[in-house]
C-alpha positions as CSV (number, residue, x, y, z in Angstrom):
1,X,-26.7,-6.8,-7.8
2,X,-23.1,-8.5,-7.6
3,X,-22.2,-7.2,-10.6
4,X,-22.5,-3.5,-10.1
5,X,-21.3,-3.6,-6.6
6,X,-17.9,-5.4,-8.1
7,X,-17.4,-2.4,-10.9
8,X,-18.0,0.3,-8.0
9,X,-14.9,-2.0,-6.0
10,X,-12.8,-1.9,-9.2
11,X,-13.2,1.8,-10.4
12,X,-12.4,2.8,-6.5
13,X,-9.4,0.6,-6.4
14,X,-8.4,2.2,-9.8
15,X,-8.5,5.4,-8.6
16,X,-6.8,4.8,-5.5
17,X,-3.9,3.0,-7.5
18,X,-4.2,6.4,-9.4
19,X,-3.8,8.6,-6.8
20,X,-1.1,6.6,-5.3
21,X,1.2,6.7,-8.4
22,X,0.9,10.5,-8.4
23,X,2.1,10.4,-4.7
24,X,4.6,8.1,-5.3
25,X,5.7,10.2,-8.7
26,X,5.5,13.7,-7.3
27,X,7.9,12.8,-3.9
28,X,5.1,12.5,-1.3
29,X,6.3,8.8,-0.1
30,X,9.7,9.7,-0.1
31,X,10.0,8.3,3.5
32,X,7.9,4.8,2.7
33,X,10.5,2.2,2.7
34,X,13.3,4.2,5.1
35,X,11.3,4.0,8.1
36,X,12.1,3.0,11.9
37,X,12.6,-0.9,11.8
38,X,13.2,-1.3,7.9
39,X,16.6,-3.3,8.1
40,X,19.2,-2.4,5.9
41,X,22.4,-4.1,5.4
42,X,25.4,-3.4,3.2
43,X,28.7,-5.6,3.0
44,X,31.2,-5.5,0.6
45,X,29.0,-7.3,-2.1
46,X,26.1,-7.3,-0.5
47,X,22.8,-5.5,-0.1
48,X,19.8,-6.5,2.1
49,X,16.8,-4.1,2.6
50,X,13.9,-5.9,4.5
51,X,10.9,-3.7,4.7
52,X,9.6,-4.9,7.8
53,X,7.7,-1.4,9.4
54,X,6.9,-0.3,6.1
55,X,4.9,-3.7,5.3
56,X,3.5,-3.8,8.4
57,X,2.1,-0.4,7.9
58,X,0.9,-1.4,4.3
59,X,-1.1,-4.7,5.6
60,X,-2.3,-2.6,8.4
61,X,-4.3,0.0,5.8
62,X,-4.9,-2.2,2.9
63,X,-7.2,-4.6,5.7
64,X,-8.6,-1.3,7.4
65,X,-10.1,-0.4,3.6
66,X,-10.7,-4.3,2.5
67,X,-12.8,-4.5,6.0
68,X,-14.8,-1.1,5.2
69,X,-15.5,-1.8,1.8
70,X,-16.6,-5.6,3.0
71,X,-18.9,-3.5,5.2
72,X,-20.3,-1.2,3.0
73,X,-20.6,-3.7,0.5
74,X,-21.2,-6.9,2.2
């Protein structure tokens, strides 16, 4: 019963990974990474990017889908 509930968690994440490099590829995340509240710094010899809105917004889906497939699955 584990077993097949763990493959049906793998081929999903698979496909989502999937789908995601094709968005990523074809210039639908353009703006992931240059939103409000990233901080971006350039000196002289220096370059800082912290990605602090666009992490924030990745935690906040990866634990909405984690918590639903813990639910359906769980």
């Amino acid at each position: 019963m584990f077993g097949s509930s763990l493959v049906i968690v793998a081929v999903v994440a698979g496909v989502g990974l999937a789908l995601l490099g094709l968005l990523a590829f074809g210039g639908r995340l353009s703006k992931f990474g240059r939103l409000p509240g990233d901080v971006r710094y350039s000196g002289r010899n220096t370059r800082v990017f912290i990605p602090v809105t666009s992490m924030l917004l990745l935690s906040i889906v990866l634990s909405v889908l984690l918590t639903l497939l813990g639910w359906l699955f769980g």
